[in-house]
C-alpha positions as CSV (number, residue, x, y, z in Angstrom):
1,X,-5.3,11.4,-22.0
2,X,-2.9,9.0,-20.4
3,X,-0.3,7.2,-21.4
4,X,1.0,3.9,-20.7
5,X,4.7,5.2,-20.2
6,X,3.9,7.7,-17.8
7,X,4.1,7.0,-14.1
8,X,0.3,6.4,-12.8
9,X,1.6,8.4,-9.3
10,X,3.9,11.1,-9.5
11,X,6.0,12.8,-6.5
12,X,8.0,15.9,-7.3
13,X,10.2,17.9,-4.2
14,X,7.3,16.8,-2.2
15,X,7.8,18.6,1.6
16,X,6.0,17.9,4.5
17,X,6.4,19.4,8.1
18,X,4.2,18.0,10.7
19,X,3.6,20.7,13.4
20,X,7.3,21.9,13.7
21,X,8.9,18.5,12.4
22,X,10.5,18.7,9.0
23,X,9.7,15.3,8.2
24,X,9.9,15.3,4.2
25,X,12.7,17.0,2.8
26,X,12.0,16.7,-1.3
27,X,10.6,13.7,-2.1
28,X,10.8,12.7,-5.7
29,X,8.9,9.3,-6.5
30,X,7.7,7.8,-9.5
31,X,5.2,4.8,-9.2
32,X,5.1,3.1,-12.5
33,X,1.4,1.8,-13.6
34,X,0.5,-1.7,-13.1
35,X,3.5,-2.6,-11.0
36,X,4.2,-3.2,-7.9
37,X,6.5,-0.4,-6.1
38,X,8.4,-1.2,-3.0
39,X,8.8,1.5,-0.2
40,X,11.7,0.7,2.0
41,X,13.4,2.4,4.5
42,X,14.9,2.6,8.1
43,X,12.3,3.6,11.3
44,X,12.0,6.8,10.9
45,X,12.7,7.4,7.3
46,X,9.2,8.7,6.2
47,X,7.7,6.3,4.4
48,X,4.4,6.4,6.4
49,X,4.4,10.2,6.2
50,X,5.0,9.9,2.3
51,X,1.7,7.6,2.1
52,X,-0.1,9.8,4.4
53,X,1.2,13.3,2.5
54,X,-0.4,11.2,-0.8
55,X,-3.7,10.8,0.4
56,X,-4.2,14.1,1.8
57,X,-4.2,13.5,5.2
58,X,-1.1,15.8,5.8
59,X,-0.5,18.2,3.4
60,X,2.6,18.9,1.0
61,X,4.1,22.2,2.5
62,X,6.3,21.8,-1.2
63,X,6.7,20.3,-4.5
64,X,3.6,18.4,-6.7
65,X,1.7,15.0,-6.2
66,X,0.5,13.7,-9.9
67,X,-2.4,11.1,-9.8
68,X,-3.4,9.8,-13.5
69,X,-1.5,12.8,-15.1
70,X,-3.8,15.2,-12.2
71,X,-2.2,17.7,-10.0
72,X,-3.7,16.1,-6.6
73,X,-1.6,18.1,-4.3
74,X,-4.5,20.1,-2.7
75,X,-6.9,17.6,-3.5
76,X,-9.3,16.4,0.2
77,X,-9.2,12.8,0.7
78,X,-12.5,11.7,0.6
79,X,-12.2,13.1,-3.0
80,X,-9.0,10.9,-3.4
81,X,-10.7,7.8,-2.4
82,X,-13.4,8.6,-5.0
83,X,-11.2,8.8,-7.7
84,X,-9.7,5.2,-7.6
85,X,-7.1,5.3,-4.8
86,X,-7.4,3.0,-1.5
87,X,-5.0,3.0,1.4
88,X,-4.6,0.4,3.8
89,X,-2.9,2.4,7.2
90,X,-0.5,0.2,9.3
91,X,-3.1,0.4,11.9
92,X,-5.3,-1.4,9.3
93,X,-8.2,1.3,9.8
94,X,-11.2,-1.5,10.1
95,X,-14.1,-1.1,12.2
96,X,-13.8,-3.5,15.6
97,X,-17.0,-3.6,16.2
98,X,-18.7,-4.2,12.8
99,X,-18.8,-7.7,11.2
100,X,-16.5,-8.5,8.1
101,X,-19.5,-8.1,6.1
102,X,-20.3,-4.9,7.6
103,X,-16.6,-4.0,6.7
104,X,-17.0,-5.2,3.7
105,X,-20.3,-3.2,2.4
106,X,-19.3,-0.2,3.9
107,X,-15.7,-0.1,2.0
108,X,-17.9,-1.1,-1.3
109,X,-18.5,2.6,-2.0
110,X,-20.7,1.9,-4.7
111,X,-23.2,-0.8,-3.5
112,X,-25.7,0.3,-0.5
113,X,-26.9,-3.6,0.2
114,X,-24.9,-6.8,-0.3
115,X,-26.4,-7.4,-3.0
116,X,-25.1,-4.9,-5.1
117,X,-21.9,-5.8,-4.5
118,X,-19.9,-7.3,-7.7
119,X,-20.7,-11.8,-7.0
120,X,-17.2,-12.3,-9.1
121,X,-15.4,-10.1,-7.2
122,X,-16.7,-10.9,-4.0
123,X,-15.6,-14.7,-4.8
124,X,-11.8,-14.1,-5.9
125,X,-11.7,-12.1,-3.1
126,X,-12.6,-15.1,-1.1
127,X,-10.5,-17.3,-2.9
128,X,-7.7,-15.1,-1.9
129,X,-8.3,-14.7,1.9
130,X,-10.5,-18.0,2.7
131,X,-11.1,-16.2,6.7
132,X,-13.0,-13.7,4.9
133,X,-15.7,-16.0,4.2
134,X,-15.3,-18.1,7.4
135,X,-15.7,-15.4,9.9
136,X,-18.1,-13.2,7.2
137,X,-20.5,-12.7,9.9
138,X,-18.0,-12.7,13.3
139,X,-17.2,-9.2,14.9
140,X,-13.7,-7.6,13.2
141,X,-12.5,-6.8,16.0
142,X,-12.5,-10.2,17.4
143,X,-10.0,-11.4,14.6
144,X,-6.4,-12.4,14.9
145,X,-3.8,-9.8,13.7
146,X,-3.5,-11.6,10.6
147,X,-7.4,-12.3,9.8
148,X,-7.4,-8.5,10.4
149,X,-4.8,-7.7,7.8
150,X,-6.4,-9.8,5.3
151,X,-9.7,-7.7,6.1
152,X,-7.8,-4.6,5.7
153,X,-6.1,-5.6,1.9
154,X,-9.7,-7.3,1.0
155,X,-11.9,-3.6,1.8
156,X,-8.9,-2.1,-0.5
157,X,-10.0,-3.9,-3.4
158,X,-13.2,-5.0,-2.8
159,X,-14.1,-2.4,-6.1
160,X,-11.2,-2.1,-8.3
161,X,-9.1,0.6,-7.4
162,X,-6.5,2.4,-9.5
163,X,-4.0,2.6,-7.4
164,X,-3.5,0.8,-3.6
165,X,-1.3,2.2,-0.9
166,X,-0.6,-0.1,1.7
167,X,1.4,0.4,4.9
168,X,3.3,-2.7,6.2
169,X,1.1,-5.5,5.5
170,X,3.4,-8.0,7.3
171,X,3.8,-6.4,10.0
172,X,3.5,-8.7,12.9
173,X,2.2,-11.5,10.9
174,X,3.1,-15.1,10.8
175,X,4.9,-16.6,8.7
176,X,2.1,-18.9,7.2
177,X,0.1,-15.8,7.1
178,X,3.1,-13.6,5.1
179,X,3.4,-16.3,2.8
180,X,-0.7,-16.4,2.4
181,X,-0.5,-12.6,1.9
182,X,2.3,-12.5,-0.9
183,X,0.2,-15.0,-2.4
184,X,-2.5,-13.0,-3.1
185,X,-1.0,-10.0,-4.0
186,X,0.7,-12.2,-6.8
187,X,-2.5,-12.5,-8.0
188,X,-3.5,-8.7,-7.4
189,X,-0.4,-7.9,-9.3
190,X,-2.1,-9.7,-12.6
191,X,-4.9,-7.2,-12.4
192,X,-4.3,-3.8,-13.7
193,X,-3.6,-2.3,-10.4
194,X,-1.0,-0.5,-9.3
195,X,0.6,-0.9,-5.8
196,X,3.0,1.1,-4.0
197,X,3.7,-0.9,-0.8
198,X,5.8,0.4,2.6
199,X,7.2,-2.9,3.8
200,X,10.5,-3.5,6.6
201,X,10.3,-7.2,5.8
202,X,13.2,-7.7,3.2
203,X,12.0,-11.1,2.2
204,X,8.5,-9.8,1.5
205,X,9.6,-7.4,-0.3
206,X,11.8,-9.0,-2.7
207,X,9.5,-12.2,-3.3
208,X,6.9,-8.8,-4.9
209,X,8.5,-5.8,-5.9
210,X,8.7,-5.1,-9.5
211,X,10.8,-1.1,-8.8
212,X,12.0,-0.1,-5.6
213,X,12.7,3.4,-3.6
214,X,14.5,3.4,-0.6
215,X,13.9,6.5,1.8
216,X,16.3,8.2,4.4
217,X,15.9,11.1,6.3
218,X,13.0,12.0,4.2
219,X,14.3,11.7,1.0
220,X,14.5,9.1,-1.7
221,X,18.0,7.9,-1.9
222,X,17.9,5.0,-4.5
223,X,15.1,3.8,-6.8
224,X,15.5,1.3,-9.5
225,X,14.6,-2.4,-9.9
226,X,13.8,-4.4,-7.0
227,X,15.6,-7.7,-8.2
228,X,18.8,-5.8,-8.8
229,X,19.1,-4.5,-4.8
230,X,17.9,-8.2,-3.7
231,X,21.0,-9.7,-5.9
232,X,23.2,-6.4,-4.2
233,X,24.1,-7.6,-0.9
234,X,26.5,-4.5,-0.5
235,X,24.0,-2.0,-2.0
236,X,21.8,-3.4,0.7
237,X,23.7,-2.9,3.5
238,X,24.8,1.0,2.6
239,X,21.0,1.7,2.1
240,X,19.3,-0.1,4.9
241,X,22.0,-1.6,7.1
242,X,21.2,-5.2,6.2
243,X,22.0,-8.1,3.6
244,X,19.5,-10.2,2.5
245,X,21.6,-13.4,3.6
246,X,20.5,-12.5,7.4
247,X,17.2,-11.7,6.6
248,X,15.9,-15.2,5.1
């Protein structure tokens, strides 16, 4: 049985070598549930790879991954993505030649026809990224980057998910189309879903994050509120090489 103090997603001296990389070197991360966890970091620094080592799709050479209170270390992915977790890659991982609806129905893992599909749901999710419903039955791939990212976040939590990984949603993006984004995840963030959220945009980050972890050199160097290290300019700088004031 859970409890509300534990952390809903555990990492503990987590290892992971990619052919003959050492890329992970002992990750300890603790994802507290309902909020919204920042994953910063330098190129390089293994933020991607931690995501990637959660969902199974490279394995932990070392160390635990705790889902729910659930050793999921060796769990496969598809079994993952059953069990309340989504991940949106940085690559977005929608289907170009499928319509958003398409998209749409196939990430709704419970619903065979549209119609199945939770009305309510389908609405907010509307609400929150209006091109959905404009270009409902237009060709994914023929979207703009940022129509695509908003496809990406909306197949994420098209069913309510436990827990949402997401690689560098802002990536690229406009800034009308970052500042649409935060929006919604505002409102995600009122739902009882947990985010952890890789991110290189300082601003985007801080407007979000309720904790923080900073990676470097595969490892977790700093974790702690996220408000504190946007008031730290000097914190900032010895962690990521930047201050906030240049990154407006």
């Amino acid at each position: 049985m859970s409890t509300n103090n534990a952390p809903l997603l555990k990492l503990d001296g987590v290892h992971t070598h990619i052919g003959a990389y050492h890329i992970l070197h002992g990750v300890d991360l603790h994802v507290p549930r309902g909020q919204l966890t920042m994953l910063l970091g330098r190129n390089g620094a293994g933020k991607s790879t931690t995501l990637r080592t959660i969902m199974g799709l490279w394995k932990a050479s070392r160390g635990q991954i705790i889902f729910d209170e659930r050793n999921i270390t060796a769990t496969p992915t598809a079994e993952l993505a059953q069990s309340g977790i989504a991940y949106v890659p940085e690559n977005m991982g929608i289907f170009g030649d499928l319509t958003v609806r398409e998209n749409m129905l196939l990430a709704a893992r419970r619903a065979r026809k549209l119609e199945e599909i939770d009305g309510k749901r389908l609405e907010w999710i509307f609400g929150l990224f209006p091109a959905i419903k404009k270009f409902w039955e237009h060709p994914a791939g023929k979207l703009s980057g940022g129509q695509k990212q908003m496809l990406a976040v909306a197949r994420a939590i098209i069913e309510p998910r436990q827990l949402i990984l997401i690689d560098e949603p802002s990536k690229g993006l406009a800034p009308a189309i970052i500042a649409n984004m935060i929006a919604a995840f505002r409102e995600l963030k009122q739902t009882d879903t947990t985010i952890l959220l890789v991110e290189q945009n300082f601003n985007f980050a801080k407007q979000l994050g309720d904790t923080v972890a900073v990676m470097d050199d595969g490892r977790i160097v700093h974790s702690g509120s996220m408000a504190e290290l946007a008031e730290d300019q000097s914190l900032q700088t010895r962690l990521l090489g930047l201050s906030l004031a240049a990154h407006q």
